[in-house]
C-alpha positions, 0 to 999 in steps of 0.5 A: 885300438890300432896306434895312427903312428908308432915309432919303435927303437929309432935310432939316428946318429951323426957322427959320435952323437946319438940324436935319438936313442931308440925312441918308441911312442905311439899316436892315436887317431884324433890324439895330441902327444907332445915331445917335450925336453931341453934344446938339443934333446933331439926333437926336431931329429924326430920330427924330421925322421917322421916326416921323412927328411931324414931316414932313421939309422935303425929302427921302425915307423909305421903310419897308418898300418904301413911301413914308412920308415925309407919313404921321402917326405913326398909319399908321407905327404901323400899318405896324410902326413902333414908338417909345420915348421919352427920358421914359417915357410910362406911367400911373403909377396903372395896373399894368403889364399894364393899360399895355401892354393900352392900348398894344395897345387904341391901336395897333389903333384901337378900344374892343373891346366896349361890353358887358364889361370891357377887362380880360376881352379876350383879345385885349388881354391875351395880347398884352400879357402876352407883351410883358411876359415879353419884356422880362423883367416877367412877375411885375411884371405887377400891380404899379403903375407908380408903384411900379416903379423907374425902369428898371423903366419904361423896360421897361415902355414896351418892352413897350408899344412891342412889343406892337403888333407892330413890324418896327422900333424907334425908340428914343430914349435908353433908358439915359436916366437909369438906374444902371449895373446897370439899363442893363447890364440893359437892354443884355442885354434889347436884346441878346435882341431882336436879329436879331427886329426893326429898332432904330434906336437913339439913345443917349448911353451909349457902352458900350451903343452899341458894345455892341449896334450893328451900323452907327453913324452919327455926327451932328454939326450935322445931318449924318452925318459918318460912317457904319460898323460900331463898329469901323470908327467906334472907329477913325475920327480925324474922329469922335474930333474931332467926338465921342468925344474923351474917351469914347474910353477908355471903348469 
């Protein structure tokens, strides 16, 4: 089987450091690889290559049996690559169902009609509100982002990432932040979308990852030092060096 995603040899330097350190991994259709490592291993530097804010300086990635590797953020978007980030990117003034009609009117590149009111577009609303019973919002959908809790936002920007249709999601630390109730919650939300889309999934709370991965690749100085199935990666004695140490308890 063809890989959704794959990454050859990326390599990206700023200055003297080397953020990543000819990277290879791949992503099946409907798989979960998680990026695990230490702060400043250069995970975020990868995702943000993958999503095209920043090119690599050598190296190859391919999305869906294309070259994509000097396309911007808007082309990958329109290929079906999907993006949340570390913060929420939300409009805290606008109710949940109007952020995710932005994300749905930005995604496809154009104002719909000059003559009637966005909000009466039903090409924007149905997307919308089905993003938002997807990740379990559906009765919040009037409800002001600024007044939603904290994990209530990062579903909200979920829900905005899947409405534009992707074939792969690049989430950025979505556990960020959030109590232990709100990211067992979204662990399940996660668990729901499975099999549906790509994720490649960077995140800091181990429970989730093992959770929910089924490869990991472990960075650590800009390379992966080691790359398998959970169980393969639990048990691998050069990770619990470089990495999980204490954490080891925990999964």
């Amino acid at each position: 089987m063809s890989a959704l995603l794959s990454i050859e040899k990326l390599v990206k330097r700023f200055g003297g450091l080397t953020a990543t350190d000819h990277v290879d991994f791949a992503v099946n259709a409907g798989e979960v690889h998680a990026i695990i490592g230490p702060n400043g291993a250069g995970k975020t530097t990868l995702i943000s290559q993958l999503a095209g804010e920043l090119h690599p300086d050598e190296g190859r990635i391919h999305f869906d049996g294309r070259e994509i590797s000097r396309l911007g953020v808007p082309e990958r978007s329109l290929l079906g690559l999907g993006r949340s980030y570390q913060i929420s990117q939300i409009f805290k003034e606008f109710s949940a169902l109007q952020n995710v009609m932005l994300a749905v009117q930005a995604h496809a590149g154009h104002s719909f009609s000059f003559f009637r009111p966005a909000s009466r577009e039903a090409a924007l609303i149905e997307p919308a509100k089905a993003a938002l019973l997807q990740v379990g919002l559906g009765a919040r959908m009037d409800t002001p982002a600024a007044e939603m809790a904290h994990g209530e936002h990062r579903q909200l920007e979920l829900a905005m990432t899947l409405a534009t249709g992707p074939k792969l999601l690049l989430l950025d630390e979505p556990m960020a932040g959030m109590s232990q109730a709100e990211s067992e919650e979204m662990v399940q939300l996660l668990k729901g979308l499975k099999g549906k889309y790509g994720v490649v999934l960077v995140e800091h709370d181990m429970d989730a990852v093992f959770a929910l991965a089924d490869r990991i690749s472990v960075l650590v100085y800009g390379r992966v030092v080691a790359s398998g199935t959970p169980e393969e990666i639990r048990n691998n004695q050069d990770v619990k060096d470089a990495y999980l140490g204490d954490q080891e308890e925990a999964i």
